[in-house]
FIKOLZA-1660 file (N, C-alpha, C; in steps of 0.1 Angstrom, whole numbers, plus 5000, padded with zeros to 4 digits):
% residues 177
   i   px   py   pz ch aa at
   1 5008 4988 5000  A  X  N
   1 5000 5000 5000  A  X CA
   1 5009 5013 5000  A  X  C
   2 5016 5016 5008  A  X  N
   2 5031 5023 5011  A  X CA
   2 5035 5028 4994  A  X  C
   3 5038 5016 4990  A  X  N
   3 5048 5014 4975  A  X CA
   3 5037 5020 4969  A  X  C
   4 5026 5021 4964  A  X  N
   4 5012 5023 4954  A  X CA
   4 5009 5037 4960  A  X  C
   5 5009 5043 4971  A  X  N
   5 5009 5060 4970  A  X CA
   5 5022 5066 4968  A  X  C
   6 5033 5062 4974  A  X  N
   6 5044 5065 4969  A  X CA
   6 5043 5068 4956  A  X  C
   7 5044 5059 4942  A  X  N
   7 5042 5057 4930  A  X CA
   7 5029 5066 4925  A  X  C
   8 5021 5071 4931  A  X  N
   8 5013 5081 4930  A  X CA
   8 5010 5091 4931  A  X  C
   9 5020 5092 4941  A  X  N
   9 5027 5113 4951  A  X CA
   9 5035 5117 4939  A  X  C
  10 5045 5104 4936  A  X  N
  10 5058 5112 4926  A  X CA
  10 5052 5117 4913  A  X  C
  11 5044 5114 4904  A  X  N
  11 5037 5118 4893  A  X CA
  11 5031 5133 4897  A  X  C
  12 5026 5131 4909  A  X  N
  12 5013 5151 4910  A  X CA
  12 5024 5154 4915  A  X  C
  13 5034 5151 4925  A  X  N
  13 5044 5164 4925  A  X CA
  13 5052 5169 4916  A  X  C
  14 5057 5160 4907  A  X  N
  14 5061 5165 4889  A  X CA
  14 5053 5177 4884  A  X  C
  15 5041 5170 4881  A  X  N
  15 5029 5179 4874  A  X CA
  15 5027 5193 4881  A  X  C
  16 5022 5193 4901  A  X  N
  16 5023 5205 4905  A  X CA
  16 5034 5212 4908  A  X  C
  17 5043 5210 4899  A  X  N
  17 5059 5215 4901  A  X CA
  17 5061 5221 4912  A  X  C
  18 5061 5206 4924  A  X  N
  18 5061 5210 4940  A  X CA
  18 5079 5202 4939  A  X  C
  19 5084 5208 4953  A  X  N
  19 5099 5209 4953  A  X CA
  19 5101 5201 4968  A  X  C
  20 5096 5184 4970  A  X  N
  20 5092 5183 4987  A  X CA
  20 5107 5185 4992  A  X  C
  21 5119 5184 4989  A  X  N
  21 5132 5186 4989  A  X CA
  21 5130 5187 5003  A  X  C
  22 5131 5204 5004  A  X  N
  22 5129 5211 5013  A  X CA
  22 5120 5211 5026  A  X  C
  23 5108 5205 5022  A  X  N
  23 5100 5197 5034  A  X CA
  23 5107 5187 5041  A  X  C
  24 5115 5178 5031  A  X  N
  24 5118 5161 5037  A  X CA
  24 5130 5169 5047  A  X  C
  25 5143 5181 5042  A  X  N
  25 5157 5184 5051  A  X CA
  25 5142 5184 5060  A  X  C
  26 5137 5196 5063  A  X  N
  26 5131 5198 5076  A  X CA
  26 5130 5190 5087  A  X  C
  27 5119 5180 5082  A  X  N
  27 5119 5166 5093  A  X CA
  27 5128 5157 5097  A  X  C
  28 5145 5159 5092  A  X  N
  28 5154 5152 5089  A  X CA
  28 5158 5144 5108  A  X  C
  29 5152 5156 5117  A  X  N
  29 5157 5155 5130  A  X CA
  29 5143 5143 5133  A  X  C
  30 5133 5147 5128  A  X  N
  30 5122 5142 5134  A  X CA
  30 5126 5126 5132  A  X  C
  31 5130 5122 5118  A  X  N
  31 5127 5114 5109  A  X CA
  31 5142 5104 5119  A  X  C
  32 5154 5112 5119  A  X  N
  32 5161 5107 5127  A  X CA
  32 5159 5099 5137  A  X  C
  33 5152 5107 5146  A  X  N
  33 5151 5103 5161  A  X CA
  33 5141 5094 5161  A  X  C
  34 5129 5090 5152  A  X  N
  34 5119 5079 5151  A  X CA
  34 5128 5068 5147  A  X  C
  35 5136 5066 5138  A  X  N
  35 5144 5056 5133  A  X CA
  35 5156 5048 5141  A  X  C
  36 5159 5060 5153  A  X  N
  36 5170 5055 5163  A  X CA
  36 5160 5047 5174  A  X  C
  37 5149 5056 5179  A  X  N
  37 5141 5058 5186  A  X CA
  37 5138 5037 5184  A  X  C
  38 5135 5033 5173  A  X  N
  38 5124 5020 5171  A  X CA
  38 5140 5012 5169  A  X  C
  39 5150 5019 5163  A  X  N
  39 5163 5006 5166  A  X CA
  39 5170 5001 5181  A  X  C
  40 5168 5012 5187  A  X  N
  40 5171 5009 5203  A  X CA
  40 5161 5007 5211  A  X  C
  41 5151 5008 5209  A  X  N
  41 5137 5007 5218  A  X CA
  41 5133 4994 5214  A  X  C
  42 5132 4985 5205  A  X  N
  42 5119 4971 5205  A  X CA
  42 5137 4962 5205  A  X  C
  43 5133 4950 5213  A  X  N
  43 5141 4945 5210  A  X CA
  43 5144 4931 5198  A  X  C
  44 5152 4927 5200  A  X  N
  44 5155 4918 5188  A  X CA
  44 5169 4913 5187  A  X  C
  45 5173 4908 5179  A  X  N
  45 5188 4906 5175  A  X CA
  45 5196 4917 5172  A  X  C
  46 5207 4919 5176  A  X  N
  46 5217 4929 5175  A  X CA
  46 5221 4932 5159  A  X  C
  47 5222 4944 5156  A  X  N
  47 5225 4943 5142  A  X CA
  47 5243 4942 5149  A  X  C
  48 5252 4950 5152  A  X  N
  48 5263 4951 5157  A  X CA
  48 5263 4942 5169  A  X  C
  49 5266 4927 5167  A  X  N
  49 5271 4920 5180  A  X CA
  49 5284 4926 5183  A  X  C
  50 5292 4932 5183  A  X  N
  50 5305 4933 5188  A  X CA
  50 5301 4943 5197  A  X  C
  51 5291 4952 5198  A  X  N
  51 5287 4962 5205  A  X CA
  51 5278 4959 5214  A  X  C
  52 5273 4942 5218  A  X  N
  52 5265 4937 5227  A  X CA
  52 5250 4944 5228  A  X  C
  53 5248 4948 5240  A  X  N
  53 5235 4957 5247  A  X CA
  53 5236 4971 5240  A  X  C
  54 5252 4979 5235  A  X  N
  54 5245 4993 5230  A  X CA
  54 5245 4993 5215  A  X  C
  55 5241 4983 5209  A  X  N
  55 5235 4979 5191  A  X CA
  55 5224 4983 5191  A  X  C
  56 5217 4985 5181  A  X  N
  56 5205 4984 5176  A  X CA
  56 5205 4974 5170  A  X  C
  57 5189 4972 5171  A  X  N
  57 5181 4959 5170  A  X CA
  57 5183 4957 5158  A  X  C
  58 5177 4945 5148  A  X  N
  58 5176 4947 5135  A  X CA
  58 5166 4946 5131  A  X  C
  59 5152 4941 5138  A  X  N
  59 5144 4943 5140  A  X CA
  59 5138 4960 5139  A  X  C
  60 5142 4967 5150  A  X  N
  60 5140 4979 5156  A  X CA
  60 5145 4988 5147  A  X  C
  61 5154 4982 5138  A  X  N
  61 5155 4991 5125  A  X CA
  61 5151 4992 5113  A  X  C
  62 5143 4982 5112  A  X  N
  62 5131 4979 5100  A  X CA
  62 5119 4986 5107  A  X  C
  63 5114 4983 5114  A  X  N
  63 5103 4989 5122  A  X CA
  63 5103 5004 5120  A  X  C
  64 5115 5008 5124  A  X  N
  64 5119 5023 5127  A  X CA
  64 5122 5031 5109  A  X  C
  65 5128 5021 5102  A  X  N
  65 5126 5025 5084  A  X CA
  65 5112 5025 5080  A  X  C
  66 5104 5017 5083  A  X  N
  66 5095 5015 5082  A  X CA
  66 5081 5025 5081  A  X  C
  67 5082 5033 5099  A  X  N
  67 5076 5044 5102  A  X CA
  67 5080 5051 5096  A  X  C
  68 5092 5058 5093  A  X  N
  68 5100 5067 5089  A  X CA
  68 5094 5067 5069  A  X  C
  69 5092 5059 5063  A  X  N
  69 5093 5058 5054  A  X CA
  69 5075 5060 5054  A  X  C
  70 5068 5057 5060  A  X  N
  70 5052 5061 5065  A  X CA
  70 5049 5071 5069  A  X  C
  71 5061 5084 5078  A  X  N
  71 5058 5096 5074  A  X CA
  71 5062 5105 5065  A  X  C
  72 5074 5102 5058  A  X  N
  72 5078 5110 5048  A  X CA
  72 5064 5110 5036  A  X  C
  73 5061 5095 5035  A  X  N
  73 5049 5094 5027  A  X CA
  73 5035 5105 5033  A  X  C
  74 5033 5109 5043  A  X  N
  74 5023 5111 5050  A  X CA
  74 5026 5132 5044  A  X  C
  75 5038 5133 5046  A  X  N
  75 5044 5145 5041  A  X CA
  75 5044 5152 5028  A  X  C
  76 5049 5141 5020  A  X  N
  76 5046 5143 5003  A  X CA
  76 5028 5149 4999  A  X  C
  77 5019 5138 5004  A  X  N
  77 5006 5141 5009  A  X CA
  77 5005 5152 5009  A  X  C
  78 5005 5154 5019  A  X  N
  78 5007 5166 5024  A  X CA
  78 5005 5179 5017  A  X  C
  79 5023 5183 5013  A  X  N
  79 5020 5188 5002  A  X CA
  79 5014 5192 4993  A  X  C
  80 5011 5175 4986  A  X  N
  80 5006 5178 4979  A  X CA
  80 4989 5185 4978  A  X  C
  81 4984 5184 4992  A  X  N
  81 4966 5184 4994  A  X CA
  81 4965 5193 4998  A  X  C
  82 4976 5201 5007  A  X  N
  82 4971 5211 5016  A  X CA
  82 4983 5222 5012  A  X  C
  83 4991 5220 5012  A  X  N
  83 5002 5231 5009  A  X CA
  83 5003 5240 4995  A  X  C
  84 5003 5226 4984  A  X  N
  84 4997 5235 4970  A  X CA
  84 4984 5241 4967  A  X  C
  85 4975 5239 4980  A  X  N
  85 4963 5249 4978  A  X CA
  85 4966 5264 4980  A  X  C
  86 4956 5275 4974  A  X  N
  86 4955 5287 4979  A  X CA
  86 4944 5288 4991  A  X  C
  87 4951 5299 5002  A  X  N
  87 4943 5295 5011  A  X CA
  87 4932 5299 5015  A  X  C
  88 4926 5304 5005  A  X  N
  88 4913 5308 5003  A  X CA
  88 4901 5294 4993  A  X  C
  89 4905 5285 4993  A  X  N
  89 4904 5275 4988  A  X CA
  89 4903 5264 5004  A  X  C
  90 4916 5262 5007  A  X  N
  90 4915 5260 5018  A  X CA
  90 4906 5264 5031  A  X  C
  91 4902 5273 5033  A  X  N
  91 4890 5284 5042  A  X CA
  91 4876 5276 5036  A  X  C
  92 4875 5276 5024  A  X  N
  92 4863 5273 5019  A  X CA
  92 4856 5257 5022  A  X  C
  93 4865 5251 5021  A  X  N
  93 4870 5234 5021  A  X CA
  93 4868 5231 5035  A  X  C
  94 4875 5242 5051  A  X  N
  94 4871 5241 5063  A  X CA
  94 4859 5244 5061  A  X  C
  95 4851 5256 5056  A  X  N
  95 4835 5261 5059  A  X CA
  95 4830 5248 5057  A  X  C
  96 4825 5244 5043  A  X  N
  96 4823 5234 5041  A  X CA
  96 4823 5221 5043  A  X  C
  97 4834 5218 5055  A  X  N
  97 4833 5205 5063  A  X CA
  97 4829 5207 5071  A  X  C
  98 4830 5225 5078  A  X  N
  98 4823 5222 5094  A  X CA
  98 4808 5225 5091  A  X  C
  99 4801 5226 5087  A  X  N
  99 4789 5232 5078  A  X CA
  99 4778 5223 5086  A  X  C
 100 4784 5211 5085  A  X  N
 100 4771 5197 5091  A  X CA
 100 4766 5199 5110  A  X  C
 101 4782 5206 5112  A  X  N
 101 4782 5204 5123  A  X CA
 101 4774 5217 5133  A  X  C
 102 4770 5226 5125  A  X  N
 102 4760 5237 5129  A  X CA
 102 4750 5233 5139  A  X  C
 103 4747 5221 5139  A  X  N
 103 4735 5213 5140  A  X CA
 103 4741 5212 5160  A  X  C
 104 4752 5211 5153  A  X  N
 104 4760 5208 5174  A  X CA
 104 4761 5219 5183  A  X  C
 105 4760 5233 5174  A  X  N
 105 4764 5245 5180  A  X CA
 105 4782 5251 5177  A  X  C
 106 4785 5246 5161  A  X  N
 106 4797 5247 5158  A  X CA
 106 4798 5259 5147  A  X  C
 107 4803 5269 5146  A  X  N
 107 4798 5281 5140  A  X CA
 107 4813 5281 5130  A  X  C
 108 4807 5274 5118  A  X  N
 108 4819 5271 5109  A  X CA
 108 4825 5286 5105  A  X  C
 109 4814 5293 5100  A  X  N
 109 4819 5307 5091  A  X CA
 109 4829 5311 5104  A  X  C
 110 4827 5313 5117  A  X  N
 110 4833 5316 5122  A  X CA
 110 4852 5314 5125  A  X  C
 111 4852 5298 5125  A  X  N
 111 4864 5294 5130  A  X CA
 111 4871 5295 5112  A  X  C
 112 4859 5293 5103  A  X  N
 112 4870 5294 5086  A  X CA
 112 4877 5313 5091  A  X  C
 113 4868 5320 5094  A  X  N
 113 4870 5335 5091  A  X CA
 113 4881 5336 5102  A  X  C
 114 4884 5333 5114  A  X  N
 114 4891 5330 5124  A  X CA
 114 4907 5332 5118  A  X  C
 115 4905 5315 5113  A  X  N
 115 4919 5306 5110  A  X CA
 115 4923 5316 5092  A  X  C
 116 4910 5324 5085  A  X  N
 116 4920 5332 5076  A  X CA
 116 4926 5345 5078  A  X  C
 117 4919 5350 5089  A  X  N
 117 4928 5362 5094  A  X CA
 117 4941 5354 5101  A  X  C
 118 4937 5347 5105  A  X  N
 118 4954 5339 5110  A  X CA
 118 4965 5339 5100  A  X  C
 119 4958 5334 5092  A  X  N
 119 4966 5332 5079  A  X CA
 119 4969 5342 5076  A  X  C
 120 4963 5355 5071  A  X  N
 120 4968 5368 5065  A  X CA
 120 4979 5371 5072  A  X  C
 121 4978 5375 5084  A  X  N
 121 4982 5376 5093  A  X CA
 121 5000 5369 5095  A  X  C
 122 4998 5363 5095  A  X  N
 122 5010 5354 5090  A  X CA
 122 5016 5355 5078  A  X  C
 123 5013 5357 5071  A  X  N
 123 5016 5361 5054  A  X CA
 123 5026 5375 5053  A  X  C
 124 5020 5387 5059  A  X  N
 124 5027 5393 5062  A  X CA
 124 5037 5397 5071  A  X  C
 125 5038 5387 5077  A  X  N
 125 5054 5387 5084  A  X CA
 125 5063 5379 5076  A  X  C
 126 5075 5391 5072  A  X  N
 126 5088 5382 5070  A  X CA
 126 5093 5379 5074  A  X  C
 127 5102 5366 5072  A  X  N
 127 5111 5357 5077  A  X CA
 127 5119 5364 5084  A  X  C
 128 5121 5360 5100  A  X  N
 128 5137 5368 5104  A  X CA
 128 5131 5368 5119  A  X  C
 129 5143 5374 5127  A  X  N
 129 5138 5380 5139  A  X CA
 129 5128 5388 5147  A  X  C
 130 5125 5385 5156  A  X  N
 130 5115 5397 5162  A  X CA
 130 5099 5397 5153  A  X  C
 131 5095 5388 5146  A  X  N
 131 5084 5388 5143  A  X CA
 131 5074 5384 5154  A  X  C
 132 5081 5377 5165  A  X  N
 132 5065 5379 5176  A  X CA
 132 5067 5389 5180  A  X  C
 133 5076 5395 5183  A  X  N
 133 5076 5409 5192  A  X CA
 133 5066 5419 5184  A  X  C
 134 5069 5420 5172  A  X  N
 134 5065 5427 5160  A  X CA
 134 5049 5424 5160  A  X  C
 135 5041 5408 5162  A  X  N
 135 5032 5407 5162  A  X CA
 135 5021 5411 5176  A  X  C
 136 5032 5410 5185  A  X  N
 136 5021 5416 5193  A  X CA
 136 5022 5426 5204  A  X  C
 137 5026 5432 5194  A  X  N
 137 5036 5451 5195  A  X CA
 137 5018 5455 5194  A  X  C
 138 5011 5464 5201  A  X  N
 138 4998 5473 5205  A  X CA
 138 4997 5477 5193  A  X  C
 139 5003 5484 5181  A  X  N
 139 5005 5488 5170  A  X CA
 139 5006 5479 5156  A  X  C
 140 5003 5470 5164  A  X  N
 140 5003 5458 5148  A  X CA
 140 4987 5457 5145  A  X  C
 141 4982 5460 5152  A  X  N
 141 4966 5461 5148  A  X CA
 141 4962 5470 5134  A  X  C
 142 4972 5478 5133  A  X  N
 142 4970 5485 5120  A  X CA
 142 4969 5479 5109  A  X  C
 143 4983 5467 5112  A  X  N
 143 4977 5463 5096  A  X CA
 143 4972 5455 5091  A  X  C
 144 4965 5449 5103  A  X  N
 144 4953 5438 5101  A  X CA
 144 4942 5445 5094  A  X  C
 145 4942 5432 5084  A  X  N
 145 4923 5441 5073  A  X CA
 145 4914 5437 5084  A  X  C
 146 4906 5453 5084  A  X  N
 146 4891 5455 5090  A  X CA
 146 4880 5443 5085  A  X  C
 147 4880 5437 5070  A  X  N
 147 4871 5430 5068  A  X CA
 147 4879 5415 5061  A  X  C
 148 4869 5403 5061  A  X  N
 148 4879 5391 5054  A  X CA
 148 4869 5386 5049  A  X  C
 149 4866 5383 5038  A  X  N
 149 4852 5373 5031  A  X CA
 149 4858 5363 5026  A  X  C
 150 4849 5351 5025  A  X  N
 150 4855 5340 5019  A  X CA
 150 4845 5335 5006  A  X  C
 151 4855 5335 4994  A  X  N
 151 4847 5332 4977  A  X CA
 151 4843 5317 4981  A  X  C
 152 4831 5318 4977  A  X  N
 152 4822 5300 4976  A  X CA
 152 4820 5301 4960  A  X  C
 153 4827 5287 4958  A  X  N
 153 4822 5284 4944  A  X CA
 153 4811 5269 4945  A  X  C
 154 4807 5271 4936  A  X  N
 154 4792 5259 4934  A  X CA
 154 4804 5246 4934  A  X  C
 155 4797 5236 4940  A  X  N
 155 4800 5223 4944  A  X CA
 155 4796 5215 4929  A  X  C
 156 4808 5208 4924  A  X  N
 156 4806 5200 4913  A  X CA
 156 4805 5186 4916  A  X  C
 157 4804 5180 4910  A  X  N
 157 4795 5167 4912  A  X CA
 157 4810 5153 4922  A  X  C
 158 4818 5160 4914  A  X  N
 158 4829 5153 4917  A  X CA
 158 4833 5155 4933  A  X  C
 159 4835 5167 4936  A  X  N
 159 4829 5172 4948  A  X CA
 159 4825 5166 4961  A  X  C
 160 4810 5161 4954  A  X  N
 160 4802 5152 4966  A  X CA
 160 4810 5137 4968  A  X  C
 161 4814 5132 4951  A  X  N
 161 4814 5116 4949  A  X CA
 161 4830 5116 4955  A  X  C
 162 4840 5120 4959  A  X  N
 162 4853 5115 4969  A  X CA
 162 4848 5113 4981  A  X  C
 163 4838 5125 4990  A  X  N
 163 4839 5122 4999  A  X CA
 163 4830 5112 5000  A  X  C
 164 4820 5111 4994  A  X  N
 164 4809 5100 4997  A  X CA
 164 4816 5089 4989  A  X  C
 165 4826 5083 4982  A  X  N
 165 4833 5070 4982  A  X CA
 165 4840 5072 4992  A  X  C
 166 4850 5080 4996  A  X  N
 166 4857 5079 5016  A  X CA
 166 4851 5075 5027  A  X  C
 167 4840 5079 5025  A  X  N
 167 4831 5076 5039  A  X CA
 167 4826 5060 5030  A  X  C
 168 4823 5055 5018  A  X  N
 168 4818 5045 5021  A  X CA
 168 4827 5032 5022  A  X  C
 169 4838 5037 5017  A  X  N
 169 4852 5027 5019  A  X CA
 169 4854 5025 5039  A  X  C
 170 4856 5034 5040  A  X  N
 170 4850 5039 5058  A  X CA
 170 4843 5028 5067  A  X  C
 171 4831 5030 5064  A  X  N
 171 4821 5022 5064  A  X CA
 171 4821 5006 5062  A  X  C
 172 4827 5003 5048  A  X  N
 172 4830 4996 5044  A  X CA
 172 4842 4983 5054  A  X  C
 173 4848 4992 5055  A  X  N
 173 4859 4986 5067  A  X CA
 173 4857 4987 5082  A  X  C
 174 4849 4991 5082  A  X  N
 174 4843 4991 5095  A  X CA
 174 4835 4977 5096  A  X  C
 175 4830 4978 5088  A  X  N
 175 4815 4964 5091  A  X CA
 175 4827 4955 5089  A  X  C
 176 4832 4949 5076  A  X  N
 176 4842 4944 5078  A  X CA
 176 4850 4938 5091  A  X  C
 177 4852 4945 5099  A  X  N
 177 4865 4946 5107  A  X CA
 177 4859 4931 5121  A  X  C
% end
């Protein structure tokens, strides 16, 4: 399963001429420490017997490739679903999923309109030092916009039919199980 989205990330990141390069250095520490983390933690046979008790497993290092190789995949994703969106696109996609949940006392427009001033907000700070200071300096209220609307486009058919195959694959393995 692993191998078949793999082989399916690498084609749309081509196409959305995305660069994960840069994402994968990032996690390099995370990605590190999960892979030492599962070679010295589960036990098993030593890969280094001359090094007795402080070897890693060999076991604990498949395991640990393993995860590791299950979040870089989880990353690529990533990318490609949520990060090559605009995030006004994004905002819309939140309204629209929390939308059902009105029904609970969940005020979608609100937390979409919320999390896009977050985002603007964010946008305009550059990279470097002193951007929290900068952000919540009494005087940064200026340059927040007074208003934030979010564009709704009409729901195409395609639309309804992922999530309603998600949820019934969902479902599907559920009864199953």
């Amino acid at each position: 399963m692993v191998a078949l989205l793999t082989l399916a990330a690498l084609p749309l990141l081509a196409v959305l001429r995305r660069a994960p390069v840069r994402l994968m250095w990032r996690a390099r520490w995370l990605l590190l420490v999960l892979v030492l983390g599962y070679a010295y933690g589960l036990p098993g046979e030593p890969l280094l017997p001359a090094l007795g008790d402080y070897s890693p497993s060999h076991a604990g290092l498949l395991h640990g490739s393993q995860q590791a190789l299950r979040l870089l995949l989880l990353l690529l994703w990533l990318d490609i679903l949520v990060l090559a969106q605009p995030s006004d696109r994004l905002l819309e996609g939140l309204y629209r999923l929390a939308a059902p949940f009105s029904a609970l006392g969940v005020d979608s427009q609100r937390a979409a309109l919320r999390l896009g001033l977050t985002l603007q907000a964010i946008e305009r700070l550059e990279r470097g030092r002193g951007n929290l200071a900068r952000l919540l300096d009494t005087d940064a209220g200026d340059d927040l916009p007074g208003s934030y609307s979010i564009r709704m486009h009409p729901l195409r058919p395609l639309d309804l039919l992922v999530p309603t195959a998600l949820l019934g694959a969902l479902l599907g393995l559920w009864l199953n199980a």
